[in-house]
LOMAR-608615 format. One line per field, with one value per atom (N, C-alpha, C, CB): residue number from 1; residue in one letter; chain; x, y, z. Coordinates in pm, 1 decimal, decimal comma. Glycine has a CB too. Example, Ala and Ser with C-alpha at 12.3 -4.5 7.8 and 13.67 -1.06 7.14 Angstrom:
REM LOMAR-608615
i [1  1  1  1  2  2  2  2] $
aa [A  A  A  A  S  S  S  S] $
ch [A  A  A  A  A  A  A  A] $
c1 [1319,0  1230,0  1320,0  1130,8  1285,0  1367,0  1290,0  1408,4] $
c2 [-569,0  -450,0  -330,0  -447,3  -225,0  -106,0  3,0  -59,8] $
c3 [780,0  780,0  780,0  904,6  708,0  714,0  787,0  572,5] $
END
This chain:
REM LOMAR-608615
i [1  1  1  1  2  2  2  2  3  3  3  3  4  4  4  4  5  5  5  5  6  6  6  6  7  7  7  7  8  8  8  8  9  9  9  9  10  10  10  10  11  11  11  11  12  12  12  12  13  13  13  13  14  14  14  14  15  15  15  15  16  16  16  16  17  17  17  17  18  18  18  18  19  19  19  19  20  20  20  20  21  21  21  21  22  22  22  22  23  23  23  23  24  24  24  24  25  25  25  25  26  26  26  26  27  27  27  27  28  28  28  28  29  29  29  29  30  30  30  30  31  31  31  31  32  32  32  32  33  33  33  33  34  34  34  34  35  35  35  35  36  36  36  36  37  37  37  37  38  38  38  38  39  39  39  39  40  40  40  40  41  41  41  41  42  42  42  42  43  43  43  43  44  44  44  44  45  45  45  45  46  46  46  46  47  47  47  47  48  48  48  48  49  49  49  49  50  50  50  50  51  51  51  51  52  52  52  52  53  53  53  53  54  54  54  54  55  55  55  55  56  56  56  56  57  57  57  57  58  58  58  58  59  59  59  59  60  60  60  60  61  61  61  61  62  62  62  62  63  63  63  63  64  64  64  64  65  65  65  65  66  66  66  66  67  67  67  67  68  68  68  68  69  69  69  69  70  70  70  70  71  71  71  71  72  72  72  72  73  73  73  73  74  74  74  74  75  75  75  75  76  76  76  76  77  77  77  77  78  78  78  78  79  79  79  79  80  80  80  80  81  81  81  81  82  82  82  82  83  83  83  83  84  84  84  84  85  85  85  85  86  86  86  86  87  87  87  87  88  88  88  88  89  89  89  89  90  90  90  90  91  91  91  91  92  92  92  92  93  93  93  93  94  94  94  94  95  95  95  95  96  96  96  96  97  97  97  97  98  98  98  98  99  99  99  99  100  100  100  100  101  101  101  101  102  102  102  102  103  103  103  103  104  104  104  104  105  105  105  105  106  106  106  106  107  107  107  107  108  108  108  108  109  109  109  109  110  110  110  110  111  111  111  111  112  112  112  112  113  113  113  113  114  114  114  114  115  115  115  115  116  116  116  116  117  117  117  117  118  118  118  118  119  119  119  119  120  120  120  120  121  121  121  121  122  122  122  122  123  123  123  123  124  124  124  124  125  125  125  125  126  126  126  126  127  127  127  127  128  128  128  128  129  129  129  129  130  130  130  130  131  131  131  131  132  132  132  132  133  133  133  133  134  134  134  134  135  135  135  135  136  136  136  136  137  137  137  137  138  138  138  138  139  139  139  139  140  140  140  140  141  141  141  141  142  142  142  142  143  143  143  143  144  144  144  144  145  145  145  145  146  146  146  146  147  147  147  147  148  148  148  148  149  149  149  149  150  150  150  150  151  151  151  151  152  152  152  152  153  153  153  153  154  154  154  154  155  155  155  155] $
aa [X  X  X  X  X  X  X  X  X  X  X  X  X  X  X  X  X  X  X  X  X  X  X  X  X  X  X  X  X  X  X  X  X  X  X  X  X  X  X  X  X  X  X  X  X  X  X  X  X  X  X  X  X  X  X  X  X  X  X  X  X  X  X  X  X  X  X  X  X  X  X  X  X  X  X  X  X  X  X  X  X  X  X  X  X  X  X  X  X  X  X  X  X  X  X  X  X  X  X  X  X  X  X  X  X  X  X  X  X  X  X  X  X  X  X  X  X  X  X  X  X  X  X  X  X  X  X  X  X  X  X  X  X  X  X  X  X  X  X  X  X  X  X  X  X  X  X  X  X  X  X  X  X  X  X  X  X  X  X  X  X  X  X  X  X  X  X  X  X  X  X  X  X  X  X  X  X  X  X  X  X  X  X  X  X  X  X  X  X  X  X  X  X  X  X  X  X  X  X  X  X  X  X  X  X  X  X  X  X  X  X  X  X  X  X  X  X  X  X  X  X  X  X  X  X  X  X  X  X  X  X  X  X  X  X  X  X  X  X  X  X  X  X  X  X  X  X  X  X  X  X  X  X  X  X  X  X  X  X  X  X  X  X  X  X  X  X  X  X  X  X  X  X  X  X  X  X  X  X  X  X  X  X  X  X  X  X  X  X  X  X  X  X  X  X  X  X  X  X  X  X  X  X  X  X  X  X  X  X  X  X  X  X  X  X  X  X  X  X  X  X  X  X  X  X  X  X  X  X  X  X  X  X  X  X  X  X  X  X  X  X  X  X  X  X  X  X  X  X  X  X  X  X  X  X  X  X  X  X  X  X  X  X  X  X  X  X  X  X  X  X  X  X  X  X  X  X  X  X  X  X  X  X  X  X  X  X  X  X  X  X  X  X  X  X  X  X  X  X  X  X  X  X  X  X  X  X  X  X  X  X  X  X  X  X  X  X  X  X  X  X  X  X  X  X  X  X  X  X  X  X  X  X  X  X  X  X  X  X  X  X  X  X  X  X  X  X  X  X  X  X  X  X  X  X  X  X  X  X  X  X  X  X  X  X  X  X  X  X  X  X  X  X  X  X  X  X  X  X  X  X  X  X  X  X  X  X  X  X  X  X  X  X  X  X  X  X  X  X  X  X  X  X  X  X  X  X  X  X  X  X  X  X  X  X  X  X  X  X  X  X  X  X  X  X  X  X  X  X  X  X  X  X  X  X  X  X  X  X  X  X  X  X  X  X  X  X  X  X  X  X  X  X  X  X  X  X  X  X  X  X  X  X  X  X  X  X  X  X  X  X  X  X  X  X  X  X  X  X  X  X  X  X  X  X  X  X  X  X  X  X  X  X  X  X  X  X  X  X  X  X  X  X  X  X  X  X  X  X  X  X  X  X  X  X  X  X  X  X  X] $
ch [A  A  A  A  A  A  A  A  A  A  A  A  A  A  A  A  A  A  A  A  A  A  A  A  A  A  A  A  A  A  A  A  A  A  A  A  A  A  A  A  A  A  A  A  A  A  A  A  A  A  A  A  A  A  A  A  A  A  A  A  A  A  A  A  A  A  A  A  A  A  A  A  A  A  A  A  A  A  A  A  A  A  A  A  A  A  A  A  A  A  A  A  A  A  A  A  A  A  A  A  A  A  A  A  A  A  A  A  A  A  A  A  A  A  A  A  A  A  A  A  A  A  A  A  A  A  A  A  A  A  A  A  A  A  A  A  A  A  A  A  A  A  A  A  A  A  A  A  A  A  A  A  A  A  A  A  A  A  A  A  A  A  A  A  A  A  A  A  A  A  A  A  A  A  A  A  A  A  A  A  A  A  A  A  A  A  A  A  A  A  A  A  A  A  A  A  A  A  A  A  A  A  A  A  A  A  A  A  A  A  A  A  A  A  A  A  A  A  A  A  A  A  A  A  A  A  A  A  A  A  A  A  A  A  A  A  A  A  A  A  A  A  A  A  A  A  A  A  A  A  A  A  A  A  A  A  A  A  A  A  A  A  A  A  A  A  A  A  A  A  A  A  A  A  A  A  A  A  A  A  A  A  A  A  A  A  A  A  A  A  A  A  A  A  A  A  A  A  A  A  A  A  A  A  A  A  A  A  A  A  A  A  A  A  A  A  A  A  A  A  A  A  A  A  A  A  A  A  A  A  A  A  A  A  A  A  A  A  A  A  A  A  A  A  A  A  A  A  A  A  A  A  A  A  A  A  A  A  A  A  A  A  A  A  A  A  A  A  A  A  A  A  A  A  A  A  A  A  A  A  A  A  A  A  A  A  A  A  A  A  A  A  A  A  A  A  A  A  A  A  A  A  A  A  A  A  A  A  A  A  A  A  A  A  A  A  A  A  A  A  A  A  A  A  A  A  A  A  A  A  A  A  A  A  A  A  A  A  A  A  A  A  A  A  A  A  A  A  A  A  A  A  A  A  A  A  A  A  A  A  A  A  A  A  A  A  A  A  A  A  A  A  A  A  A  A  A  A  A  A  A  A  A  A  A  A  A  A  A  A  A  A  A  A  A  A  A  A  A  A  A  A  A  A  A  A  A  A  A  A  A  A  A  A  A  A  A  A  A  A  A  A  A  A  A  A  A  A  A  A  A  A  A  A  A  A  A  A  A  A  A  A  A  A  A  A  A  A  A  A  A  A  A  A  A  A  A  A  A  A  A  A  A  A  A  A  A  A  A  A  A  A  A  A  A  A  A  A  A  A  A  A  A  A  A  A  A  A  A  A  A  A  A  A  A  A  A  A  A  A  A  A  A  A  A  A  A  A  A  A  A  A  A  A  A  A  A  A  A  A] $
c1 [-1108,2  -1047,1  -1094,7  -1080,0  -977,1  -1080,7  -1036,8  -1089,0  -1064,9  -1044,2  -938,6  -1209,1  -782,3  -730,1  -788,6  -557,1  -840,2  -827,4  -747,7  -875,3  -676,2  -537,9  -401,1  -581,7  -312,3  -179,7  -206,1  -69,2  -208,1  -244,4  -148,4  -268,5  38,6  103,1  240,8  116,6  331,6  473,4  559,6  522,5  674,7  810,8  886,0  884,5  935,3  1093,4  1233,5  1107,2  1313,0  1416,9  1494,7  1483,6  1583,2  1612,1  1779,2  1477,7  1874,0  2026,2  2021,5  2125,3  1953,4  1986,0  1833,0  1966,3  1794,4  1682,3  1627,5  1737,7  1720,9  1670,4  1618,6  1739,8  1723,1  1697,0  1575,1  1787,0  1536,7  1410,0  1292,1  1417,5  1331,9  1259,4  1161,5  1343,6  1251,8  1234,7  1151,3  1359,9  1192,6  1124,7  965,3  1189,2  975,1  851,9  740,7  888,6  808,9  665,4  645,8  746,7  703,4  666,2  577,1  771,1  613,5  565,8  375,5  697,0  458,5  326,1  194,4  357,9  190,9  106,4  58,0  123,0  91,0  77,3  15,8  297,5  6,8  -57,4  -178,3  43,6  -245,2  -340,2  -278,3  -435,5  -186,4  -128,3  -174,8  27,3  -175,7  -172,3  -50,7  -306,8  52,8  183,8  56,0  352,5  79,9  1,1  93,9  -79,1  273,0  344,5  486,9  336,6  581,1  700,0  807,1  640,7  871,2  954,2  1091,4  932,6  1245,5  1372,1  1407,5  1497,7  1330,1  1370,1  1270,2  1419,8  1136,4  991,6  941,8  842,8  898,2  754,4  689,0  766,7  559,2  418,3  306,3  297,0  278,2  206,9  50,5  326,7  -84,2  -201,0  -295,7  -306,8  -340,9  -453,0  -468,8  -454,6  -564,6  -594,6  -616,3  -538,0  -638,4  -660,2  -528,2  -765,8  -431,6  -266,2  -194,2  -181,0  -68,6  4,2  147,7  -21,6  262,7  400,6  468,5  423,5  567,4  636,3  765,5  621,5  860,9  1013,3  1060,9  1057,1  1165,9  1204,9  1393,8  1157,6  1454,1  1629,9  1658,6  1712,5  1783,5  1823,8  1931,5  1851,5  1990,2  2086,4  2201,3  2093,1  2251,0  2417,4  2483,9  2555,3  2536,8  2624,7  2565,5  2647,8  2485,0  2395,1  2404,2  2224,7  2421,6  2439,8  2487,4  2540,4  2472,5  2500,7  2503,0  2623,7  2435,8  2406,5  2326,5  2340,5  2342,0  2211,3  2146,3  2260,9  1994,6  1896,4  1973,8  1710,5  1966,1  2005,3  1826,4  2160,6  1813,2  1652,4  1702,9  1555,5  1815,3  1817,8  1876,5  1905,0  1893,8  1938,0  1760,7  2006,0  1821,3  1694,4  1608,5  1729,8  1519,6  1383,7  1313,1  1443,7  1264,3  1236,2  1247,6  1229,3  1140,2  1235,5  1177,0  1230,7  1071,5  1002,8  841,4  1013,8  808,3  689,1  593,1  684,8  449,4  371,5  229,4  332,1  249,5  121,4  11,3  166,6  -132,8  -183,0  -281,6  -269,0  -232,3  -347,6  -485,0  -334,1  -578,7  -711,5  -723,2  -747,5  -660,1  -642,2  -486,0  -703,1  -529,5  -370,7  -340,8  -353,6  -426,8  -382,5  -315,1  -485,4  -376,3  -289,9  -148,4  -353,9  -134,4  -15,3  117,2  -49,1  31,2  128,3  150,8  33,3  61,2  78,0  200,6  -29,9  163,5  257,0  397,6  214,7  420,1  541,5  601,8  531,9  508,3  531,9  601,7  463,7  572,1  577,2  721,3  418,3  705,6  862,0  958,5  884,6  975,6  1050,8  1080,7  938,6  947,9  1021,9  1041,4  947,0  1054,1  1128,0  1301,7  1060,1  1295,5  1394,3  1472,2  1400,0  1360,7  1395,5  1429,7  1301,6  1474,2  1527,4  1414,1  1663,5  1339,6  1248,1  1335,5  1111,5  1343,7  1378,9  1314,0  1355,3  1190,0  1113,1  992,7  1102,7  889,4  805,1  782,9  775,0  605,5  505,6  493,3  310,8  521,4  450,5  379,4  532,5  309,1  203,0  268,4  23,6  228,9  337,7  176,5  507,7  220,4  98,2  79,1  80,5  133,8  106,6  -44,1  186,9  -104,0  -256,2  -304,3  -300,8  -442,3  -534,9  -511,4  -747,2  -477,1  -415,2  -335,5  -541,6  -230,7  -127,8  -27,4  -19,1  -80,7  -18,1  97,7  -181,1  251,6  324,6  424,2  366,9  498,0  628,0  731,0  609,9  852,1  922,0  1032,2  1057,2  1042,2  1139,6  1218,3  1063,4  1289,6  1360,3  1416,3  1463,0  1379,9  1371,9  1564,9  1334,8  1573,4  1734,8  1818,9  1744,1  1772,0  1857,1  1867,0  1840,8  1768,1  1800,5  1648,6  1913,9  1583,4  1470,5  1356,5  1432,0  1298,2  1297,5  1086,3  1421,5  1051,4  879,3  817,9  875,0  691,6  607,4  472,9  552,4  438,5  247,3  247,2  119,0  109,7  41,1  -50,6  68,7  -146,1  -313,3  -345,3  -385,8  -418,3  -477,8  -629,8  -432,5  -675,0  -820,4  -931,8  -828,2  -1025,8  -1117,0  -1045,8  -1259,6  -1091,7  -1008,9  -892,2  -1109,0  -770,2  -672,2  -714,9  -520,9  -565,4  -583,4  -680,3  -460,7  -742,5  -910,6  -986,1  -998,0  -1002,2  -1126,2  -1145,0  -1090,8  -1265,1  -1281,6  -1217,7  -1185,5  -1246,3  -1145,1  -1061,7  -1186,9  -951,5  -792,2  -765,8  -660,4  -647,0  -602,5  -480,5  -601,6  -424,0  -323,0  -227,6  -258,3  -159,7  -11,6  -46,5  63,6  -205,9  -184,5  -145,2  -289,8  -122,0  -64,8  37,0  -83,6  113,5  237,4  334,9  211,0  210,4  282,1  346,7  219,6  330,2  416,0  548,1  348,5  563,5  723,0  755,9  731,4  692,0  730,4  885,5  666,1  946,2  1063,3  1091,4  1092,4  1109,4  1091,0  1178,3  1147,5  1336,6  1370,5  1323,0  1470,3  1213,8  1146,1  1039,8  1075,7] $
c2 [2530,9  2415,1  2288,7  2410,0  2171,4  2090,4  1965,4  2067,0  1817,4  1711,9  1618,0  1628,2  1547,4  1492,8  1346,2  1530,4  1264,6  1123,8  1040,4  1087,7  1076,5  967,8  979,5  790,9  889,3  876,0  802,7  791,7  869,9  800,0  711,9  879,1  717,0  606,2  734,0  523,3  582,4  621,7  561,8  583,2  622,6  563,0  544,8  642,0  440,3  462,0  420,0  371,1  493,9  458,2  384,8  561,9  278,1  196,0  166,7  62,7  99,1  56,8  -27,3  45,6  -169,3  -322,0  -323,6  -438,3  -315,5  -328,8  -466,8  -301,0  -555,1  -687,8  -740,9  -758,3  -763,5  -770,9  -710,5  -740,5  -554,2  -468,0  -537,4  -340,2  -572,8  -640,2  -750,1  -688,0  -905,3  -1007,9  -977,3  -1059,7  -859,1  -792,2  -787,4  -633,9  -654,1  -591,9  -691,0  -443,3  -753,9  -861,0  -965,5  -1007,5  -1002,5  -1064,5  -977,4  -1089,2  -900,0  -835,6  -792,4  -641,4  -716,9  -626,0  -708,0  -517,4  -842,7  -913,0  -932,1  -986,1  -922,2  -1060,6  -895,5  -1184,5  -778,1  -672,1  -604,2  -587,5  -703,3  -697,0  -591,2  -635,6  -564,7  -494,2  -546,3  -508,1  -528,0  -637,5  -605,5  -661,0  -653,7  -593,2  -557,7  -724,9  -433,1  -391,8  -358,6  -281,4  -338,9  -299,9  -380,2  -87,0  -465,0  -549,3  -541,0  -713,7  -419,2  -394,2  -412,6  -208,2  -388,8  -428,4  -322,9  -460,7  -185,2  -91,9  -69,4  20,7  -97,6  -28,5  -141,5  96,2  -177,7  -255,2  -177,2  -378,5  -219,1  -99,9  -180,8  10,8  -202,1  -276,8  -161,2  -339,7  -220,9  -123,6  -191,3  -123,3  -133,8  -160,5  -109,7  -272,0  -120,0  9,3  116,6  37,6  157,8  337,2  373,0  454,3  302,3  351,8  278,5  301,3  314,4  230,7  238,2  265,2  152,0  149,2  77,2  50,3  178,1  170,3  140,3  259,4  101,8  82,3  81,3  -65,6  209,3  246,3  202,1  440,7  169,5  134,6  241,1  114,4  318,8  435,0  451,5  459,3  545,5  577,7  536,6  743,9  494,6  382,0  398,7  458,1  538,3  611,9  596,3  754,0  563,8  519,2  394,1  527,3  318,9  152,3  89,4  95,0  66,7  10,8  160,2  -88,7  269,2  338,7  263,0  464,2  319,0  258,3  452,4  156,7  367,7  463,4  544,1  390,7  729,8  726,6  809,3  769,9  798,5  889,3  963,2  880,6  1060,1  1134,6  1256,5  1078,9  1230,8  1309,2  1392,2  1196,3  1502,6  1558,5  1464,0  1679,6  1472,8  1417,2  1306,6  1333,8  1189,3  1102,4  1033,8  1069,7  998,2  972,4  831,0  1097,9  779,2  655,7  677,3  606,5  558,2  548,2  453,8  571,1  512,2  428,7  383,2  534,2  256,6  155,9  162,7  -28,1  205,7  178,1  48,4  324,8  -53,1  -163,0  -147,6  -209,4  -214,7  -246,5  -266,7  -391,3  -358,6  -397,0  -395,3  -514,4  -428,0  -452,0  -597,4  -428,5  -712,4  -834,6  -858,9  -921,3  -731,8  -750,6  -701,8  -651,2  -590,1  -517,4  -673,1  -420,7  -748,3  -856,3  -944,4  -966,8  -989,5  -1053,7  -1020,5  -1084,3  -896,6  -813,8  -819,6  -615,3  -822,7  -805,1  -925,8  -768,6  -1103,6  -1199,7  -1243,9  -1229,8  -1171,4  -1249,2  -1142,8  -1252,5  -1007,5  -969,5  -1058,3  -842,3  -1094,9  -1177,9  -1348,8  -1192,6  -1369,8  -1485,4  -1447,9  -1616,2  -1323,5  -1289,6  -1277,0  -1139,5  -1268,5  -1228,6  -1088,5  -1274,4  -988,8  -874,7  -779,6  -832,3  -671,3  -617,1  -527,5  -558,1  -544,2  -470,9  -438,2  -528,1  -295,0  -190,1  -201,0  -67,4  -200,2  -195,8  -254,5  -123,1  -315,5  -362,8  -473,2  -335,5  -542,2  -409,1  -396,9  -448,4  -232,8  -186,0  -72,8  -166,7  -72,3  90,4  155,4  105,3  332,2  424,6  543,3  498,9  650,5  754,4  836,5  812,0  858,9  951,5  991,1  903,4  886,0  895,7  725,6  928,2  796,0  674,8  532,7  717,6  484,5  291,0  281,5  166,7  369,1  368,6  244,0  557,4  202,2  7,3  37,9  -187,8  -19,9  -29,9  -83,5  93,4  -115,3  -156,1  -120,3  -280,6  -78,9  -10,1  -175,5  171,8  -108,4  -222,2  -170,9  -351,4  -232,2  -192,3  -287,9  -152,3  -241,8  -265,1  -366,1  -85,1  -392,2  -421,0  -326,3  -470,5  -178,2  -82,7  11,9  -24,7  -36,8  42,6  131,7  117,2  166,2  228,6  164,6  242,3  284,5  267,8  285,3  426,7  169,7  90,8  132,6  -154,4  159,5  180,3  81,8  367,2  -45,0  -27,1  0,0  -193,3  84,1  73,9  98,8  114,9  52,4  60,6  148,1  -97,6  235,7  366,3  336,3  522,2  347,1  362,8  462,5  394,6  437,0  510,4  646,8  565,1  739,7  864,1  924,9  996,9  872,2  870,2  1043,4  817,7  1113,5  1249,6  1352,6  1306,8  1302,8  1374,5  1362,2  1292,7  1270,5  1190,1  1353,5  1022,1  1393,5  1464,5  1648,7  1361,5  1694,9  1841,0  1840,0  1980,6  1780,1  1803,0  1917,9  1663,7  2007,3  2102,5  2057,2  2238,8  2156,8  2129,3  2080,6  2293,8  1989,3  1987,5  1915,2  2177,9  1818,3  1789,5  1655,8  1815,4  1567,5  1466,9  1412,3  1454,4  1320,0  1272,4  1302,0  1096,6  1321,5  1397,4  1493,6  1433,3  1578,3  1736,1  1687,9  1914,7  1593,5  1548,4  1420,9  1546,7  1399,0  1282,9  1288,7  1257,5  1177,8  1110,4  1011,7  1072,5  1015,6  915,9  767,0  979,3  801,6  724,2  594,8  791,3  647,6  595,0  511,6  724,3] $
c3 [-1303,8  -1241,2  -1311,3  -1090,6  -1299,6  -1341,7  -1249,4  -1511,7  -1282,9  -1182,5  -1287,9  -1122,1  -1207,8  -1309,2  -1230,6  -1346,1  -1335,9  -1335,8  -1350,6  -1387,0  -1268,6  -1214,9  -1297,0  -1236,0  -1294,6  -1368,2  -1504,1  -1277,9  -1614,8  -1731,5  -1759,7  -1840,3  -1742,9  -1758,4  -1661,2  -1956,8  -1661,4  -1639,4  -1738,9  -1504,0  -1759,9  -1852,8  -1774,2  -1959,8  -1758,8  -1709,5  -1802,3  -1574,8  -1793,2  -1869,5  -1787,6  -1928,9  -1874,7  -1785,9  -1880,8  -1759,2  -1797,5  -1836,2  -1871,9  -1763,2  -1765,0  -1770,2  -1906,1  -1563,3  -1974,7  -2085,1  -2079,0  -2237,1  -2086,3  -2071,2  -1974,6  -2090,5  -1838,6  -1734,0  -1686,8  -1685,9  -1696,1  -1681,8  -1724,3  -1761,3  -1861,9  -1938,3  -1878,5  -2022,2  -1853,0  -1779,1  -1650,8  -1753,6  -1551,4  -1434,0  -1468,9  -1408,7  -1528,2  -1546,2  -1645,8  -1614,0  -1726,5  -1814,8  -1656,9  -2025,6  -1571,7  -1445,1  -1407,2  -1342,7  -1357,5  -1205,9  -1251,9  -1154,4  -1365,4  -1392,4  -1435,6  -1517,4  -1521,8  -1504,1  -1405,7  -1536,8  -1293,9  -1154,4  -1079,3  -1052,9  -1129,6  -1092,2  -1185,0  -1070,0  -1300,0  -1324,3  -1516,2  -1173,5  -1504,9  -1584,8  -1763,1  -1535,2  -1880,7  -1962,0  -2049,1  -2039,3  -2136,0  -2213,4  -2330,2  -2266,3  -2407,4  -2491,7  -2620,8  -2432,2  -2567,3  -2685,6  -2567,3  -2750,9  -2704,5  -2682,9  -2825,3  -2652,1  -2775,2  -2931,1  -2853,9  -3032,4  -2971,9  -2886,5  -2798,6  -2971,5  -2775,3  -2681,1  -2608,9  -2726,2  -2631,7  -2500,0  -2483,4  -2549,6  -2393,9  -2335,5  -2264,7  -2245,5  -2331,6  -2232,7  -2153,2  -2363,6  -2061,7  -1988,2  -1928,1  -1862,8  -1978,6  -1961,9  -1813,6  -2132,3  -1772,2  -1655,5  -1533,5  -1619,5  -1453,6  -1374,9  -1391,8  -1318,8  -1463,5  -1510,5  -1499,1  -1400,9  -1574,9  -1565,3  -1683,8  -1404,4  -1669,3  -1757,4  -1728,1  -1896,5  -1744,0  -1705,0  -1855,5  -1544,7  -1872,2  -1952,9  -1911,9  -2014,7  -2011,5  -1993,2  -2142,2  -1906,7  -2103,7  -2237,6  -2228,8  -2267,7  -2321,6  -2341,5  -2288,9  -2496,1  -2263,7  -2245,3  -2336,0  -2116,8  -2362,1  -2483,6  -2404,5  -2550,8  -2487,3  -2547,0  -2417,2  -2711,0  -2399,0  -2307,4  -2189,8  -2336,4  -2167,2  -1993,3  -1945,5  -1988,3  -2041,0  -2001,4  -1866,9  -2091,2  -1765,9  -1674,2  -1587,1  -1694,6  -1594,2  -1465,3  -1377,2  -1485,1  -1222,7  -1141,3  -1150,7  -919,2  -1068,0  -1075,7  -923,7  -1072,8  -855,4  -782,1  -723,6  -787,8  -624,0  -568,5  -564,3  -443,2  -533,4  -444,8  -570,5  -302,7  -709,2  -818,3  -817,9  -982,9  -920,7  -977,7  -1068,2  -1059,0  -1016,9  -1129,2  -1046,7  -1302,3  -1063,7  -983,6  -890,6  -1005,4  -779,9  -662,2  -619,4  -531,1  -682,0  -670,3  -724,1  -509,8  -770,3  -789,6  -772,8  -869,5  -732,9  -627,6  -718,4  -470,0  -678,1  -748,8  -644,6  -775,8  -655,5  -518,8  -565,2  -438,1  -462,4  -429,7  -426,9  -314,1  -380,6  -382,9  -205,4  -493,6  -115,8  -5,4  49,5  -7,5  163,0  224,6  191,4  408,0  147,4  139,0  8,6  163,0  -98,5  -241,3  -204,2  -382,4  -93,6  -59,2  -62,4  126,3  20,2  102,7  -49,1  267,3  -147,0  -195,7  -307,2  -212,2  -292,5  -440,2  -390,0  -480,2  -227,1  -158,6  -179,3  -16,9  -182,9  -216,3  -310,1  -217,7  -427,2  -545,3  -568,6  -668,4  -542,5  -542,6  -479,5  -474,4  -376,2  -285,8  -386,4  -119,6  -452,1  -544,0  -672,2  -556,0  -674,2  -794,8  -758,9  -853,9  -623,1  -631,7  -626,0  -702,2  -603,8  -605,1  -463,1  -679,3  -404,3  -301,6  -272,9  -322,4  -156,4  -110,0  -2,0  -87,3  26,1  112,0  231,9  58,5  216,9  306,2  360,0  298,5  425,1  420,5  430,8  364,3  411,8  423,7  611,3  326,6  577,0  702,2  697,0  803,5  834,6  815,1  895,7  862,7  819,7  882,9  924,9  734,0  945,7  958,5  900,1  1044,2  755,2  652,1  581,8  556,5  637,4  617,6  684,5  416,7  662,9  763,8  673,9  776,4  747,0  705,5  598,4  653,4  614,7  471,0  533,9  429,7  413,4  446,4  321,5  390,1  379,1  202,8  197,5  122,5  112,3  85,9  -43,2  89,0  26,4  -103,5  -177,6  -25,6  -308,5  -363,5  -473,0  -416,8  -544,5  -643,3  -804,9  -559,7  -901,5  -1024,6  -1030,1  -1122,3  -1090,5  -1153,4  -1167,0  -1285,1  -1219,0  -1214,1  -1103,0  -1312,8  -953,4  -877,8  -820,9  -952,7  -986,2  -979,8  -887,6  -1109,5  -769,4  -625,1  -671,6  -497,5  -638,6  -690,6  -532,1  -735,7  -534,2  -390,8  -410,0  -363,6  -358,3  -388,0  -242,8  -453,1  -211,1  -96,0  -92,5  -17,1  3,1  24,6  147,4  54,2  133,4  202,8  190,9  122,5  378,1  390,2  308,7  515,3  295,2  187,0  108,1  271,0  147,0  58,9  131,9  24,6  203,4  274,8  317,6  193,9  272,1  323,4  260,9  320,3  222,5  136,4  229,7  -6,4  371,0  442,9  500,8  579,3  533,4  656,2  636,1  780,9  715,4  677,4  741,3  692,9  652,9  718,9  632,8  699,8  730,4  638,1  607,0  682,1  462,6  334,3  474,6  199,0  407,8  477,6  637,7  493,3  677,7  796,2  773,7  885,8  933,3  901,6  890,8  848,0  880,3  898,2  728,4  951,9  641,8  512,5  503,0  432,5  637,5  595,8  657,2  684,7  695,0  770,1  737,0  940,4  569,5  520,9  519,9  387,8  574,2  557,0  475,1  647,8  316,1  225,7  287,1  74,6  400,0  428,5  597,4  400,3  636,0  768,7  687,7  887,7] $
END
């Protein structure tokens, strides 16, 4: 066995490239992120023990939206430091201008899961949220207890 140390990066492919573009050199700064690579098809943004990418998508994709509910990805989650970065990150989306779905609110999927969902230009469906010390690790819960085994991605 061994132990993975976290999400080394994500890609996302994206339609609107520019637009994505303009998004993510915002956001991801203002989340501690740094741009490490800015070419005419990728930007790579490093920090946190992570990294977020955005790649063009080929020709024939141009103006798709992202859908959750296709095979492959269904959202992806930044986790905060506190619940007050939660609010702030929810902030600065809101003067970006962008469509948060949801939030922030706390649900019971684990102990103080604070969050808010939002969405990129193309649709592609963003999570941060902040969870008390080692959320569903705390204590001996068994596999599958908790409000996770009846996660409802849409509640």
């Amino acid at each position: 066995m061994i132990e993975i140390n976290g999400a080394a990066h994500v890609i996302l492919t994206v339609s609107q490239f520019e637009a994505s573009r303009t998004f993510y050199c915002e956001l991801l700064p203002f989340l501690g992120l740094k741009k490490v690579v800015d070419s005419d098809d990728f930007v790579y943004h490093v920090g946190g023990r992570t990294a977020v990418g955005i790649r063009r998508c080929a020709e024939e994709f141009e103006g798709e939206r992202f859908d959750p509910n296709r095979v492959g990805l269904h959202h992806v989650c930044l986790r905060a430091r506190s619940r007050e970065d939660v609010d702030k990150a929810a902030e600065k989306l809101r003067q970006m201008g962008a469509y948060i779905d949801r939030g922030p609110i706390e649900r019971e999927w684990a102990g103080g899961y604070y969050f808010f969902v939002f969405e990129d230009p193309d649709g592609i469906r963003l999570e941060i949220n902040h969870v008390l010390g080692k959320g569903l690790l705390a204590g001996d819960q068994p596999e599958n207890s908790g409000g996770v085994a009846n996660f409802d991605p849409n509640a």
